[in-house]
C-alpha positions in Angstrom: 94.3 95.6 106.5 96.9 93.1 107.6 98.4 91.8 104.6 101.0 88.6 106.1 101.4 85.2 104.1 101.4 82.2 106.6 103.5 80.5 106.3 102.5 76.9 106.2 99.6 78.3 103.4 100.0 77.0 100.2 98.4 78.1 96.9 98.6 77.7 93.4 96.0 79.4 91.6 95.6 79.5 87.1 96.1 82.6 86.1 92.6 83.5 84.7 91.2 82.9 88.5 92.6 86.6 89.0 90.2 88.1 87.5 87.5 86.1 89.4 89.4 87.1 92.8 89.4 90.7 91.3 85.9 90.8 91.1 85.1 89.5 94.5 87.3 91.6 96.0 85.3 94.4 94.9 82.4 92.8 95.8 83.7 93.1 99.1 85.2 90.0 99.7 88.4 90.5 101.7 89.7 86.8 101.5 89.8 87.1 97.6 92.1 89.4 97.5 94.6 87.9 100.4 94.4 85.0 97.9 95.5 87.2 95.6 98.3 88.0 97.8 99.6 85.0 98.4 100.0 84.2 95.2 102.1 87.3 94.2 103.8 88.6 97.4 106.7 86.8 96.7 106.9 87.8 93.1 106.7 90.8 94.2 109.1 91.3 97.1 111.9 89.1 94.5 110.9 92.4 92.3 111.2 95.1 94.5 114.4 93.5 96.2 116.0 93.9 92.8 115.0 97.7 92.5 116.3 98.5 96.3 119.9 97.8 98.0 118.3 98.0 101.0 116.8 94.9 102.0 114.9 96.2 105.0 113.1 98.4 102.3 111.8 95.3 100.8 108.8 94.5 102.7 107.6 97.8 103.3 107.3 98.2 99.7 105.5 95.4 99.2 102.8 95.9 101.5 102.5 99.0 100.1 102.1 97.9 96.5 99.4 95.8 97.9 98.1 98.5 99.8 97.8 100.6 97.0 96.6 97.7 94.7 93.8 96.8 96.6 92.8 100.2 96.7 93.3 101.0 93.0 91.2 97.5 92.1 88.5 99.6 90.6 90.6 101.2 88.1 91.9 97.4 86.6 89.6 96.6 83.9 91.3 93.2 82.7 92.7 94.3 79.4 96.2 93.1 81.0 97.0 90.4 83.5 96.5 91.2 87.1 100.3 90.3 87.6 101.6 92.7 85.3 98.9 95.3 87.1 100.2 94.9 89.9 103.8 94.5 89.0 103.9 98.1 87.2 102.3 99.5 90.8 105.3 97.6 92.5 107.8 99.5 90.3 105.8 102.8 90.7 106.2 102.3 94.7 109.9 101.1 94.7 110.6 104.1 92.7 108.1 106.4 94.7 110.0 105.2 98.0 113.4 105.3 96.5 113.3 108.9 95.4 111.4 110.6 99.2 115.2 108.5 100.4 117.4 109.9 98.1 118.2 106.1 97.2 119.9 105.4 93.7 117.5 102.3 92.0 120.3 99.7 91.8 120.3 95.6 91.8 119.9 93.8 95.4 122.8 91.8 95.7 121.1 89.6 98.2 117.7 89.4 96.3 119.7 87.5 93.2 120.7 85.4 95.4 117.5 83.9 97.0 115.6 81.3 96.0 111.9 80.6 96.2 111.2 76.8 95.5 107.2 76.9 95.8 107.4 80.2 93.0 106.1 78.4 89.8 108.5 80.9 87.9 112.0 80.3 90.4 114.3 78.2 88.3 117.6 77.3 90.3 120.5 78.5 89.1 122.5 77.8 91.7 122.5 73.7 91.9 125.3 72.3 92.1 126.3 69.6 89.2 127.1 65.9 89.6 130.8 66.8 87.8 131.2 70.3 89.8 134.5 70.9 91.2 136.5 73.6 93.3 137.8 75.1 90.5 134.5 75.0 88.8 132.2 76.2 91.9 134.7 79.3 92.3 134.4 80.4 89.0 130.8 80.0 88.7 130.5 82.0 91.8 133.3 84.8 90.1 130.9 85.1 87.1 127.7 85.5 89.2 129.4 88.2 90.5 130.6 90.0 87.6 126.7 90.0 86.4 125.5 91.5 89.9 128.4 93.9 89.4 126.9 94.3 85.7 123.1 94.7 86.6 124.1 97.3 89.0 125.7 99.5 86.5 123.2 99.3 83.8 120.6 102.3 83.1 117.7 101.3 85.2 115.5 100.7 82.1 117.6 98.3 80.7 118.0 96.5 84.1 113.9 96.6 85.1 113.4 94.6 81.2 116.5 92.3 81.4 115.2 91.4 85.4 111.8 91.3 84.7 112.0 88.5 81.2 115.3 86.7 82.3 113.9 86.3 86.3 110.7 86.9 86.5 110.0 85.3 82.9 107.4 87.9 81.9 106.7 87.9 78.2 107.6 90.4 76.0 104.0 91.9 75.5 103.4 91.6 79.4 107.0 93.8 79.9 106.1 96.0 77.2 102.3 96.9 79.0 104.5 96.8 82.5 107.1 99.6 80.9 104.7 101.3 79.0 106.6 101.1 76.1 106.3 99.7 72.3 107.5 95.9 72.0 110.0 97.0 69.9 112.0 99.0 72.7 111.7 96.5 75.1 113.9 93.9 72.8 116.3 96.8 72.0 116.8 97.0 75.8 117.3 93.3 76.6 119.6 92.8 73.7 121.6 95.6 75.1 121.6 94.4 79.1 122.4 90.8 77.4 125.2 92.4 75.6 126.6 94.3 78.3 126.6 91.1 80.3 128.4 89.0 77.4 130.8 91.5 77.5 132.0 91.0 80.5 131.0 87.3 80.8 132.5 86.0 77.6 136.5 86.7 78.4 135.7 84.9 81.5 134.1 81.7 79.8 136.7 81.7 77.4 139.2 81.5 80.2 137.7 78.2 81.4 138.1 76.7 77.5 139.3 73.0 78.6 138.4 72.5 82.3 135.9 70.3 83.7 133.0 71.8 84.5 
């Protein structure tokens, strides 16, 4: 099974037309569930790039999350969103590869930094204002860095729930069901990533009290 997005293909598919894809994909129907790919592959390479430093890694996991999904679709019995399904098999094969290499988990520098303009959940961050200056640009770009540099340092599950609700936008519920773990936990984790980040971040804002931004 070849699983490649073309790409001059474009799709943008509700979310409860998963399960409909889901089921004719068991029926048989391969298309369904390449529609299906489409829609998430993206998603889910943005994902994985922010588990792995090696970015050659990335695609390799990804097919093989899809790989495994497709063959796993009889076990998804639509009490959860396909997405997060298939998200928590994305994580399971990132950390699956990253342990038979020895590889620490840590933040792709490079995946924060792309952009994916057709993603309905890719908000630019990176846009550069009508009033931006050099001074301005520079500093923005220091304090990007001092977050990647961040990230990379936090205990992997605070940086999977601060990634997964602050870049991929998943709801709590939906990261809770992904981590396996009571609501509860996964705000105690993202308040702790965010105040990690503050840390670091706020001496650095505070420095820039009076300049034009």
């Amino acid at each position: 099974m070849t699983l490649q997005q073309s790409d001059d293909v474009r799709v943008s598919l509700p979310g409860d037309s998963d399960l409909l894809l889901v089921e004719r994909a068991r029926a048989g129907d391969q298309r369904a569930f390449e529609l299906l790919v489409i829609k998430y592959q993206r998603r889910v390479e943005r994902l994985v790039g922010r588990m792995v430093r090696d970015v050659d890694l990335v695609p390799d996991i990804a097919q093989e999350t899809f790989i495994r999904a497709y063959r796993a679709l009889h076990q998804f019995r639509g009490d959860a969103q396909f997405y997060t399904w298939l998200y928590r098999i994305a994580v399971n094969t990132a950390k699956k590869f990253l342990l038979a290499l020895k590889h620490d988990p840590t933040v792709s520098e490079s995946a924060l930094a792309s952009k994916d303009d057709d993603d309905e959940t890719f908000i630019s961050r990176n846009e550069p204002s009508t009033e931006e200056t050099p001074e301005s640009a520079l500093a923005a770009k220091e304090i990007t860095q001092v977050i990647e540099e961040v990230l990379a340092q936090l205990p992997e599950d605070l940086r999977q729930a601060i990634t997964l609700r602050e870049m991929e936008g998943l709801s709590y519920e939906d990261i809770a069901a992904l981590m396996a773990c009571p609501i509860g936990t996964v705000r105690s984790r993202i308040f702790r990533a965010r105040e990690a980040i503050s840390e670091r971040v706020r001496p650095m804002l505070e420095r820039q009290t009076g300049k034009r931004w």
